[in-house]
PyMOL CGO cylinders between C-alpha atoms (Angstrom):
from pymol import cmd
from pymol.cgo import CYLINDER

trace = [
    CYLINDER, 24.93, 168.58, 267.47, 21.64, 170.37, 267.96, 0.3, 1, 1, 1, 1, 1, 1,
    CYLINDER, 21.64, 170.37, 267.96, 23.10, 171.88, 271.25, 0.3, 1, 1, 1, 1, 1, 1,
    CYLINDER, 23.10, 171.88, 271.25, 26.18, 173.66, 269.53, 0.3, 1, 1, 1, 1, 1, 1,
    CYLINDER, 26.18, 173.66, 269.53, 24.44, 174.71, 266.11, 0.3, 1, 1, 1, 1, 1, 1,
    CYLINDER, 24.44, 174.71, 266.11, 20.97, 176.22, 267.85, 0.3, 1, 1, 1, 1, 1, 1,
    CYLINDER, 20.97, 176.22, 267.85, 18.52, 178.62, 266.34, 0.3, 1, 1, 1, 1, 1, 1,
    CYLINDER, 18.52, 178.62, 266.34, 19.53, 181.92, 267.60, 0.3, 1, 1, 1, 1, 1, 1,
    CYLINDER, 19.53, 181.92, 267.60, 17.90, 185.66, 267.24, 0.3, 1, 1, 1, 1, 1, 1,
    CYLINDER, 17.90, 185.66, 267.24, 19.30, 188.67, 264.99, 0.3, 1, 1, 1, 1, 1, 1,
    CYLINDER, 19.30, 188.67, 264.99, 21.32, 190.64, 267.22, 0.3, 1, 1, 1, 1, 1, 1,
    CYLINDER, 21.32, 190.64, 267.22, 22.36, 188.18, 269.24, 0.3, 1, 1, 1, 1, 1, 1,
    CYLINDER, 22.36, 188.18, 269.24, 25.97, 188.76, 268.63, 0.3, 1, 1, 1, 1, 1, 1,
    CYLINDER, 25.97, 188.76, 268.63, 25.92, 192.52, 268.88, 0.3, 1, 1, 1, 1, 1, 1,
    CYLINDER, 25.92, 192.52, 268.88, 28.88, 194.65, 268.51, 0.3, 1, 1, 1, 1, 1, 1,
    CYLINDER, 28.88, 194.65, 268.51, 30.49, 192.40, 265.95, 0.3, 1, 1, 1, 1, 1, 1,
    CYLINDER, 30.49, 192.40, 265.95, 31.55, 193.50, 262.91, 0.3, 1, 1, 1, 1, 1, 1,
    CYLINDER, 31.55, 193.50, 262.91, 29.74, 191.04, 259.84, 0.3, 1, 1, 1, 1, 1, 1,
    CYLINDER, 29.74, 191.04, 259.84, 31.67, 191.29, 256.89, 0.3, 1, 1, 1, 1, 1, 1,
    CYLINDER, 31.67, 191.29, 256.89, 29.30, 189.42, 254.45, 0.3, 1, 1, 1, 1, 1, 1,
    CYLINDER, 29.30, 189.42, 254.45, 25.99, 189.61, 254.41, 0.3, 1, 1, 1, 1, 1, 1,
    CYLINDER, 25.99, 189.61, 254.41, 25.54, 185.60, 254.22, 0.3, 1, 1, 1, 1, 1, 1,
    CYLINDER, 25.54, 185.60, 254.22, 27.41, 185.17, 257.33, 0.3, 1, 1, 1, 1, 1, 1,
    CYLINDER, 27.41, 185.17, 257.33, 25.28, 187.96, 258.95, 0.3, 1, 1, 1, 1, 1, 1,
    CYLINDER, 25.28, 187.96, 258.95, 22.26, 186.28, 257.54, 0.3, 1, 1, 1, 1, 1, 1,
    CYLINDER, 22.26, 186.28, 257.54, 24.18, 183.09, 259.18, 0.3, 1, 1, 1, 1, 1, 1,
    CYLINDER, 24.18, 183.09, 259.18, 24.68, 184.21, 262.59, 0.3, 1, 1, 1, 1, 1, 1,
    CYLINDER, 24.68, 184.21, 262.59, 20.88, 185.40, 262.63, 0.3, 1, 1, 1, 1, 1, 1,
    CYLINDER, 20.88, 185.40, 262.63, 20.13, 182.12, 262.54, 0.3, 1, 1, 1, 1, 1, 1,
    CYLINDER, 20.13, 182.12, 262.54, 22.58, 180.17, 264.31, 0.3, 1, 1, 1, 1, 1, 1,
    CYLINDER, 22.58, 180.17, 264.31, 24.98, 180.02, 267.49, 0.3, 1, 1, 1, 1, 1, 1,
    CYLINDER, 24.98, 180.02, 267.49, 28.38, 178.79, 267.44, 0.3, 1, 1, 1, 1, 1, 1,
    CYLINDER, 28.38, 178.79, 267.44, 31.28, 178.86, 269.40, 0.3, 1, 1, 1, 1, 1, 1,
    CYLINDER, 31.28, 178.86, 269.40, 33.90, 181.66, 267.30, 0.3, 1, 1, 1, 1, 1, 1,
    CYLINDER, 33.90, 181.66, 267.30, 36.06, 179.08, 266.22, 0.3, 1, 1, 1, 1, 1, 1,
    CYLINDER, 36.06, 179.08, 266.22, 33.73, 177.41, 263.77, 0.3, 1, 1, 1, 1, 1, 1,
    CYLINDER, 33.73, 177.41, 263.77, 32.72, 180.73, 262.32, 0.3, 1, 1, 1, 1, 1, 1,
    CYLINDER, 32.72, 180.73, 262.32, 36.15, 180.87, 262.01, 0.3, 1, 1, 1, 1, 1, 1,
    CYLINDER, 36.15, 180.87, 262.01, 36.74, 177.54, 259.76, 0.3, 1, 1, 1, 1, 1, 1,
    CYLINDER, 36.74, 177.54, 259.76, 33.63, 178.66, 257.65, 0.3, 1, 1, 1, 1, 1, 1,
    CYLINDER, 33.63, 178.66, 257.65, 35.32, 181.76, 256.86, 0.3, 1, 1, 1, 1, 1, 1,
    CYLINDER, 35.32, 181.76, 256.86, 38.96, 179.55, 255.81, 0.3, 1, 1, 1, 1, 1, 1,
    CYLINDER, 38.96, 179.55, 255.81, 36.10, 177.44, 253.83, 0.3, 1, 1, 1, 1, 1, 1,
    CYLINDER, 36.10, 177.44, 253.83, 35.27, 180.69, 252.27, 0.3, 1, 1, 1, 1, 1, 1,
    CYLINDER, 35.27, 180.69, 252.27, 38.16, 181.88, 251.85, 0.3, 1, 1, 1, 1, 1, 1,
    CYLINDER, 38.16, 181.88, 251.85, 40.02, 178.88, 250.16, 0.3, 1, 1, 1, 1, 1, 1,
    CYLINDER, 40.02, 178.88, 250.16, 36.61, 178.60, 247.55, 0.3, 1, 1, 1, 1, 1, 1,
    CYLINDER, 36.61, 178.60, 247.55, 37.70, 182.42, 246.57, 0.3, 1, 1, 1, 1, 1, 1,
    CYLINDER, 37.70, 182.42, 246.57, 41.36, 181.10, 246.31, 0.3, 1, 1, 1, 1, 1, 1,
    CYLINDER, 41.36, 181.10, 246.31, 40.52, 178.08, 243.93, 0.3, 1, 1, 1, 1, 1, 1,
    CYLINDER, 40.52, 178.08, 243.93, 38.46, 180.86, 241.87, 0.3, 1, 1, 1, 1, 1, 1,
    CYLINDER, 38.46, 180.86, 241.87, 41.64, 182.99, 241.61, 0.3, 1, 1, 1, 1, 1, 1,
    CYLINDER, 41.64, 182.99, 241.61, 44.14, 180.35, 241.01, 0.3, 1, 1, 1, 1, 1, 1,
    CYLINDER, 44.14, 180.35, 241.01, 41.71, 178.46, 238.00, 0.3, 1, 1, 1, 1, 1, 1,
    CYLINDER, 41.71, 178.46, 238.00, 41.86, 181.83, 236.12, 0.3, 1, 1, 1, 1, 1, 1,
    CYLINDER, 41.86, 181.83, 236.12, 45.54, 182.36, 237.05, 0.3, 1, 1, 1, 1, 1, 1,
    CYLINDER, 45.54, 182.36, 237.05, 45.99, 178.98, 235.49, 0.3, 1, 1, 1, 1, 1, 1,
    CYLINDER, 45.99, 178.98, 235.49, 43.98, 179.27, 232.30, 0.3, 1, 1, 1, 1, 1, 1,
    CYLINDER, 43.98, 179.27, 232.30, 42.06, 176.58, 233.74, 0.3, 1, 1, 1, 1, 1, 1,
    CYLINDER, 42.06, 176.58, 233.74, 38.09, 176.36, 233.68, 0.3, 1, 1, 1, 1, 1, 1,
    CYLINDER, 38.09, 176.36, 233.68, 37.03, 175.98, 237.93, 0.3, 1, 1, 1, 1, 1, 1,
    CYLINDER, 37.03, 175.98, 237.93, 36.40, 172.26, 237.09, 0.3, 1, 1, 1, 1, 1, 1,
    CYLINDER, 36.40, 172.26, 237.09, 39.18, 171.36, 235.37, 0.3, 1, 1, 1, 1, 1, 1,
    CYLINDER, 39.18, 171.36, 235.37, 41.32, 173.23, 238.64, 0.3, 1, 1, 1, 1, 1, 1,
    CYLINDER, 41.32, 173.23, 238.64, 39.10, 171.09, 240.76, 0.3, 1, 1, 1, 1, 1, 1,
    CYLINDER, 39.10, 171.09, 240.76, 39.70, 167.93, 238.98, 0.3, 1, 1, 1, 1, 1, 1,
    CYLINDER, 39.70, 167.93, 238.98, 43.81, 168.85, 239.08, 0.3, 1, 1, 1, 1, 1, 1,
    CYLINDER, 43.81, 168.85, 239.08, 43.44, 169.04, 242.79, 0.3, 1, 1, 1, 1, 1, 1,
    CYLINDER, 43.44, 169.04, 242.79, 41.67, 165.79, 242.83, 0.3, 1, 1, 1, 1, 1, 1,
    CYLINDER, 41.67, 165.79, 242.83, 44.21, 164.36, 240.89, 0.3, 1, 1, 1, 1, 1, 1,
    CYLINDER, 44.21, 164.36, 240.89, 47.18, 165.68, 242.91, 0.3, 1, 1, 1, 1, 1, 1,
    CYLINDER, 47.18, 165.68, 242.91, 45.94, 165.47, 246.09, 0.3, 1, 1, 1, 1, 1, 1,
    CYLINDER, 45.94, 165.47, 246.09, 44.49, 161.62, 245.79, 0.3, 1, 1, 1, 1, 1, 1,
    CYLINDER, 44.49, 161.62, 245.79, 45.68, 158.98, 248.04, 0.3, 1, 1, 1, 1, 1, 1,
    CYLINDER, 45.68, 158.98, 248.04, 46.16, 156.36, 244.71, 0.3, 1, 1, 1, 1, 1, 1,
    CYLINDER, 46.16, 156.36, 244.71, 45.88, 157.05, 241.22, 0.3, 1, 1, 1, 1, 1, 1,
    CYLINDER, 45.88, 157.05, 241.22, 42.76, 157.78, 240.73, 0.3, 1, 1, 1, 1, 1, 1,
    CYLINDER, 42.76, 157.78, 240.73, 40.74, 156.58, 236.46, 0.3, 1, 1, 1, 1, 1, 1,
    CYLINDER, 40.74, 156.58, 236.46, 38.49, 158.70, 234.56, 0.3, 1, 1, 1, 1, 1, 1,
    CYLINDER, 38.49, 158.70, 234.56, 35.58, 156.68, 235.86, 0.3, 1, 1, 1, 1, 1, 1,
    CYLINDER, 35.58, 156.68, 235.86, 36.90, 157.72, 239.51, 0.3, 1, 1, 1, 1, 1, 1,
    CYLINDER, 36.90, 157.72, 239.51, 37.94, 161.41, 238.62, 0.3, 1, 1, 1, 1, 1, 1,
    CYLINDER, 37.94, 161.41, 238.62, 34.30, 161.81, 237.40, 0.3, 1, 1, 1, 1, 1, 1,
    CYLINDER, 34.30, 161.81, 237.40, 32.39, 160.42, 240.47, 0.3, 1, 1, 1, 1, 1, 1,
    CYLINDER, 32.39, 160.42, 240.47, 34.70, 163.05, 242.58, 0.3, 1, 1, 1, 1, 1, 1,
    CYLINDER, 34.70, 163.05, 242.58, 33.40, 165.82, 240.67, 0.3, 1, 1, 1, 1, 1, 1,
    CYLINDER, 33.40, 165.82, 240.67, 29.79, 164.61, 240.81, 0.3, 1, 1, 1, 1, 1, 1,
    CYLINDER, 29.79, 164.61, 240.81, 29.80, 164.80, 236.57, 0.3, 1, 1, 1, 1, 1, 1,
    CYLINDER, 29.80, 164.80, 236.57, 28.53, 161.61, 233.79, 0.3, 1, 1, 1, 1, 1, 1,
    CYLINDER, 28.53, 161.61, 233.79, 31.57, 159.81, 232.87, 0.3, 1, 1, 1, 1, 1, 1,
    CYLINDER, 31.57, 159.81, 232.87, 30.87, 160.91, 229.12, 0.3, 1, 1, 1, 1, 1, 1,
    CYLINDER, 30.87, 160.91, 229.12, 31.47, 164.48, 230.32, 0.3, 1, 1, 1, 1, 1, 1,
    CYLINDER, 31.47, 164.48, 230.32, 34.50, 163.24, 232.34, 0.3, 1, 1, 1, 1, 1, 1,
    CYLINDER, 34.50, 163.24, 232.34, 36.15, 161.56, 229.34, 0.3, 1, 1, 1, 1, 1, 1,
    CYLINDER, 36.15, 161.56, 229.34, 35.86, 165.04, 227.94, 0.3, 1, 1, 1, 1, 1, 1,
    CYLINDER, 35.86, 165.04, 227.94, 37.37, 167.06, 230.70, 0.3, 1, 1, 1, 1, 1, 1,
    CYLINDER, 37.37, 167.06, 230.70, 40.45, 164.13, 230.79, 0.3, 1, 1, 1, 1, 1, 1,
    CYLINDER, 40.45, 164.13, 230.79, 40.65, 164.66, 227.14, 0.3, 1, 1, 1, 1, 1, 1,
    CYLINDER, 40.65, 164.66, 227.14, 40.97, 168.22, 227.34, 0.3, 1, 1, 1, 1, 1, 1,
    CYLINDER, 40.97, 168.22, 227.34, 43.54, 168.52, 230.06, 0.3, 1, 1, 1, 1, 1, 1,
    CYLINDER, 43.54, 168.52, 230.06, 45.51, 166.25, 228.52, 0.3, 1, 1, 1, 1, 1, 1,
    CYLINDER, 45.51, 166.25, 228.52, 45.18, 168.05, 225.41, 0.3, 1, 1, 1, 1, 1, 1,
    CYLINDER, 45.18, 168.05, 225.41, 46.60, 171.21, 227.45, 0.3, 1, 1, 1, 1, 1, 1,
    CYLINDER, 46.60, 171.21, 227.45, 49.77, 169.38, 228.90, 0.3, 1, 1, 1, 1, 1, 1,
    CYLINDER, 49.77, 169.38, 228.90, 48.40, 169.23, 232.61, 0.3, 1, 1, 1, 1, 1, 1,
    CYLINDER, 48.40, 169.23, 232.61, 47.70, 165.34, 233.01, 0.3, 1, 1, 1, 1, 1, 1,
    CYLINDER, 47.70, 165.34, 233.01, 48.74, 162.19, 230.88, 0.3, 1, 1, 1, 1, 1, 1,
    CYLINDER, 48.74, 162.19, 230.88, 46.85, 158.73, 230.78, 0.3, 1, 1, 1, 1, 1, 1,
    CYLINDER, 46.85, 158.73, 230.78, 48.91, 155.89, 231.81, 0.3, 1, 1, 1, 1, 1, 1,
    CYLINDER, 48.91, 155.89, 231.81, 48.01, 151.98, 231.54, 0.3, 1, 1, 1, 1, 1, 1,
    CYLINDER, 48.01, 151.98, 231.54, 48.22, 150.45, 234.58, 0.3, 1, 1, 1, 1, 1, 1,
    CYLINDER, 48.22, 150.45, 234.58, 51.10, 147.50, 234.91, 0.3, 1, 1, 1, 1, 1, 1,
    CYLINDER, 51.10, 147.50, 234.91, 48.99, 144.81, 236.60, 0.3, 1, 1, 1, 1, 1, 1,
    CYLINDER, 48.99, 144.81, 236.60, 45.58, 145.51, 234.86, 0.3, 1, 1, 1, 1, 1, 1,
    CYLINDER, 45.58, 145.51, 234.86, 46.41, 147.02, 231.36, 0.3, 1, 1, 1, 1, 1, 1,
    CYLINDER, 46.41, 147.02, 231.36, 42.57, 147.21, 230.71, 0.3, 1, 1, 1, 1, 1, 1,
    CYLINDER, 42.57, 147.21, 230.71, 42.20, 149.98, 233.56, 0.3, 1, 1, 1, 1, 1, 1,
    CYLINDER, 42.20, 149.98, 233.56, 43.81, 153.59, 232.92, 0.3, 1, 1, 1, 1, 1, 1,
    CYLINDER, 43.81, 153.59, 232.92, 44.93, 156.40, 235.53, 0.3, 1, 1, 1, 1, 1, 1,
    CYLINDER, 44.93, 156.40, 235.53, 45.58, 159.53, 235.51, 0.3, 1, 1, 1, 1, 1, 1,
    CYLINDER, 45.58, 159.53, 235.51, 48.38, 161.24, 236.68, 0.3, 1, 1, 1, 1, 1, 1,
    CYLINDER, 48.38, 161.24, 236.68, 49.32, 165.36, 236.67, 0.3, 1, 1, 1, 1, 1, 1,
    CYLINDER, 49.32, 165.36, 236.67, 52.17, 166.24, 234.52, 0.3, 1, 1, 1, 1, 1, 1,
    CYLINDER, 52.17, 166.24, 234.52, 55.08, 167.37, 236.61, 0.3, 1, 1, 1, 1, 1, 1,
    CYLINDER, 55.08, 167.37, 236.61, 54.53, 171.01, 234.35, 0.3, 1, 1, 1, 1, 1, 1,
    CYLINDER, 54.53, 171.01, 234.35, 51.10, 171.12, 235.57, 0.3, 1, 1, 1, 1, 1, 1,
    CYLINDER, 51.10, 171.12, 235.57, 52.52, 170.24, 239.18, 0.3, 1, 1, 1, 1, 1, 1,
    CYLINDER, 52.52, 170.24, 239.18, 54.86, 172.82, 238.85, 0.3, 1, 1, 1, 1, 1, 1,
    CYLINDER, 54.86, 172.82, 238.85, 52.83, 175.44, 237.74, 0.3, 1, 1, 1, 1, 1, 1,
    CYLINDER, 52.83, 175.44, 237.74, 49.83, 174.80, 240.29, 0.3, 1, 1, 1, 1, 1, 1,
    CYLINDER, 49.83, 174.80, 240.29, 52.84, 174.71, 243.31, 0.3, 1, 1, 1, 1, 1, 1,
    CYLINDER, 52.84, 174.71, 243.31, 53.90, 177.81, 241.68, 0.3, 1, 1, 1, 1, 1, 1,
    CYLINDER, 53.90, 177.81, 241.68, 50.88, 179.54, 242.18, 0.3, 1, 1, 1, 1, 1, 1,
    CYLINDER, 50.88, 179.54, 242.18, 50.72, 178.17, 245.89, 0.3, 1, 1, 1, 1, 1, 1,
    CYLINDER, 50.72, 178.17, 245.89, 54.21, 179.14, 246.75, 0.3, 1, 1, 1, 1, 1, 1,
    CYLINDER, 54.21, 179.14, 246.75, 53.60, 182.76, 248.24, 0.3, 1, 1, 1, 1, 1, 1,
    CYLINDER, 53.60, 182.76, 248.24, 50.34, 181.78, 250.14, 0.3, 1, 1, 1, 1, 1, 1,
    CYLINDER, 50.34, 181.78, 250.14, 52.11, 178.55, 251.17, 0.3, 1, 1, 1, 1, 1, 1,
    CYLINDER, 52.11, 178.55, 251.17, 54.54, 180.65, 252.74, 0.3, 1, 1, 1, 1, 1, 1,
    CYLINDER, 54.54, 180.65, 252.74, 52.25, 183.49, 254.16, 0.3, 1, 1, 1, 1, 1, 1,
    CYLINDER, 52.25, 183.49, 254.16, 50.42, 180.25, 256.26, 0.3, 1, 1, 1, 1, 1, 1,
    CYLINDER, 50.42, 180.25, 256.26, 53.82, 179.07, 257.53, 0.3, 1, 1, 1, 1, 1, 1,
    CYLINDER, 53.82, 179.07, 257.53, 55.11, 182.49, 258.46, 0.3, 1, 1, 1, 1, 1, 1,
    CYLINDER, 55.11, 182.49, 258.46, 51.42, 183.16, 260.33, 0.3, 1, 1, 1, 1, 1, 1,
    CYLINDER, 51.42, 183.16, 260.33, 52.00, 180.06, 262.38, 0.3, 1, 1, 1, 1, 1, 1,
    CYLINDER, 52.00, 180.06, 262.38, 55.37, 180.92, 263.24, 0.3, 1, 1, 1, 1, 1, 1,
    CYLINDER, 55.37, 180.92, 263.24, 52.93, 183.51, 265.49, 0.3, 1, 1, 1, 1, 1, 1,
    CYLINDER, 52.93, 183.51, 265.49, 51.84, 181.05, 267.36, 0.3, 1, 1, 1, 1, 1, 1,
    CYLINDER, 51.84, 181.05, 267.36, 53.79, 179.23, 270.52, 0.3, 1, 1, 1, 1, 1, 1,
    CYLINDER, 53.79, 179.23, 270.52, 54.07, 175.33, 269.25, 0.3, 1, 1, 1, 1, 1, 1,
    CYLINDER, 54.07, 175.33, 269.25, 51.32, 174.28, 272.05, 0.3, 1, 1, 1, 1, 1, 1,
    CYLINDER, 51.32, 174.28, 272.05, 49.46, 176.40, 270.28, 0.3, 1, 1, 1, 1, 1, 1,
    CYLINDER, 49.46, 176.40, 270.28, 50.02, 175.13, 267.18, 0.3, 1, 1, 1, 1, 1, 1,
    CYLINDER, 50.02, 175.13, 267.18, 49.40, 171.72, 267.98, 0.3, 1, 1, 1, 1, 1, 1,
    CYLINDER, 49.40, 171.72, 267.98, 45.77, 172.66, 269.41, 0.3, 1, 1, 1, 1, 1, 1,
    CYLINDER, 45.77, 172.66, 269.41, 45.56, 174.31, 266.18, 0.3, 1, 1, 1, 1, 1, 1,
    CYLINDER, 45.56, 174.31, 266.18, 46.70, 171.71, 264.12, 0.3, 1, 1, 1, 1, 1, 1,
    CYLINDER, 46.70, 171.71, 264.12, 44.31, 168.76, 266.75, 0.3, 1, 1, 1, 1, 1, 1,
    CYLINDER, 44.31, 168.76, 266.75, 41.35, 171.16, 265.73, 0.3, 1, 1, 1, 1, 1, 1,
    CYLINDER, 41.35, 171.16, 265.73, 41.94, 171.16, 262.63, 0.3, 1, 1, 1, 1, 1, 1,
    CYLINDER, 41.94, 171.16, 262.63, 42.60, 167.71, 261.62, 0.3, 1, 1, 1, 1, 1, 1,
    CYLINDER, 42.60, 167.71, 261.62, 39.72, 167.00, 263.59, 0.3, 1, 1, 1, 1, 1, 1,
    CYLINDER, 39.72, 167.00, 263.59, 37.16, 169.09, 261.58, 0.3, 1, 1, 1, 1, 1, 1,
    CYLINDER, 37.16, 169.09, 261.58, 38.46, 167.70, 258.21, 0.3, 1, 1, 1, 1, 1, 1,
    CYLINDER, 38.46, 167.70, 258.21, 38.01, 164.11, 260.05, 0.3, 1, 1, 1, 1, 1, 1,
    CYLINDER, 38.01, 164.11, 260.05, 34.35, 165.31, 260.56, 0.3, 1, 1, 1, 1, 1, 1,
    CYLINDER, 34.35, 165.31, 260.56, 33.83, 167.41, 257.00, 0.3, 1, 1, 1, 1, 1, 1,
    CYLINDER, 33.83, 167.41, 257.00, 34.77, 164.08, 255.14, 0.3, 1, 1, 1, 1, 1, 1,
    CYLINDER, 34.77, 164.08, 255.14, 32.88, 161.82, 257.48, 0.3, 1, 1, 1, 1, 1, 1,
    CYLINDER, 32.88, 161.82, 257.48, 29.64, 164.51, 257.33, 0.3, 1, 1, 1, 1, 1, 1,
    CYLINDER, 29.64, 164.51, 257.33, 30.13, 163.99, 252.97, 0.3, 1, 1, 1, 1, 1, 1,
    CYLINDER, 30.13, 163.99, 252.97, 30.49, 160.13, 253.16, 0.3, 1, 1, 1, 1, 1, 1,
    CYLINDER, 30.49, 160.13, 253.16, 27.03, 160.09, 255.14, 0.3, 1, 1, 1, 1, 1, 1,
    CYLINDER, 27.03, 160.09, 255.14, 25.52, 161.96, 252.66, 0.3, 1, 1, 1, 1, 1, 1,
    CYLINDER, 25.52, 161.96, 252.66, 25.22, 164.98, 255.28, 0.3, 1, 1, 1, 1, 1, 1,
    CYLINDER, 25.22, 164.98, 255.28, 23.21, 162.85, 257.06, 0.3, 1, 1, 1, 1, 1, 1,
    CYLINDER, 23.21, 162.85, 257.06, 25.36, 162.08, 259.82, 0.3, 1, 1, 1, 1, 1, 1,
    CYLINDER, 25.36, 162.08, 259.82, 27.98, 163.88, 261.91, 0.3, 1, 1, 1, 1, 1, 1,
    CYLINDER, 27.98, 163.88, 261.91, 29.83, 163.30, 265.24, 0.3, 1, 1, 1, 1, 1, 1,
    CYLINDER, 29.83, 163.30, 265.24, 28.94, 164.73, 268.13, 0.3, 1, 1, 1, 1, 1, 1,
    CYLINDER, 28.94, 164.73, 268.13, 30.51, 167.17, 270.73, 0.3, 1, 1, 1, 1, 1, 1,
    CYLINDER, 30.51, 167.17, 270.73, 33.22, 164.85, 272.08, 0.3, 1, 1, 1, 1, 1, 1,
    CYLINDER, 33.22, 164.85, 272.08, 33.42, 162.13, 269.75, 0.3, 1, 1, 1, 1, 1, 1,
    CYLINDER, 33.42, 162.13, 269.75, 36.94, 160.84, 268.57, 0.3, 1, 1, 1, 1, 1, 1,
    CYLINDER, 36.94, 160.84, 268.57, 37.49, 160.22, 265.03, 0.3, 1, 1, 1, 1, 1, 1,
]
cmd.load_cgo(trace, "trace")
């Protein structure tokens, strides 16, 4: 990966327009190729979105993080499991559970083969409201890619899957590890 993310000089990319200083900072530092300056600036961009939508929602940023844990999970997912996501002691994660369930947005439910162990599941109001909130930007993304020709969307959509392959892989590693340039996931 060395090869693609290379120490580069200030002023190599000269005539672009930096609209942050932290990605001009970036750029002094680094080369590479547009389209992952690109994804760090949808990275960016959906952080400032989460912001937006917590305090649309009422909703402290890690209780809107631990909804979108909860939503977007592959299984249901226990307070024990919810709390290791968000990187927080499970005393402070029995807190959090508490107090979203105390606001309507999740409910704890006993789980039919193993009544000692508990999930957690998003109340369809909380569901509701959260999709709510996404609706408009939800359809402002589809209506962009409608701008697109659908070969182009599907190198879009290979790219992208890809780098979410790679983000997730690059976390479970402990950012130690990362595929290289070519590498399928």
């Amino acid at each position: 990966m060395t090869e693609r993310w290379q120490e580069g000089r200030p002023g190599e990319r000269d005539g672009e327009a930096l609209g942050d200083a932290t990605e001009a900072l970036e750029r002094s530092r680094l080369r590479a190729p547009e389209v992952s300056w690109a994804l760090r600036e949808v990275n960016r961009a959906a952080a400032d979105v989460d912001h937006e939508l917590a305090g649309r929602l009422d909703l402290r940023a890690l209780d809107y993080t631990a909804m979108g844990h909860l939503m977007g999970a592959p299984a249901t997912l226990g307070p024990a499991e919810l709390s290791a996501r968000l990187g927080i002691s499970t005393g402070s994660g029995t807190e959090l559970v508490d107090r979203l369930e105390r606001a309507g947005h999740l409910r704890r439910r006993r789980n039919d083969r193993d009544r000692r162990r508990v999930g957690l599941e998003p109340t369809e109001s909380a569901v509701a409201d959260i999709l709510g909130e996404l609706g408009p930007l939800f359809a402002a993304l589809d209506a962009l890619a409608e701008d697109f020709s659908p070969e182009e969307q599907e190198v879009i959509a290979r790219y992208l899957r890809s780098a979410a392959q790679r983000m997730r892989a690059f976390g479970a590693a402990g950012g130690s590890t990362a595929p290289q340039r070519g590498d399928r996931l």
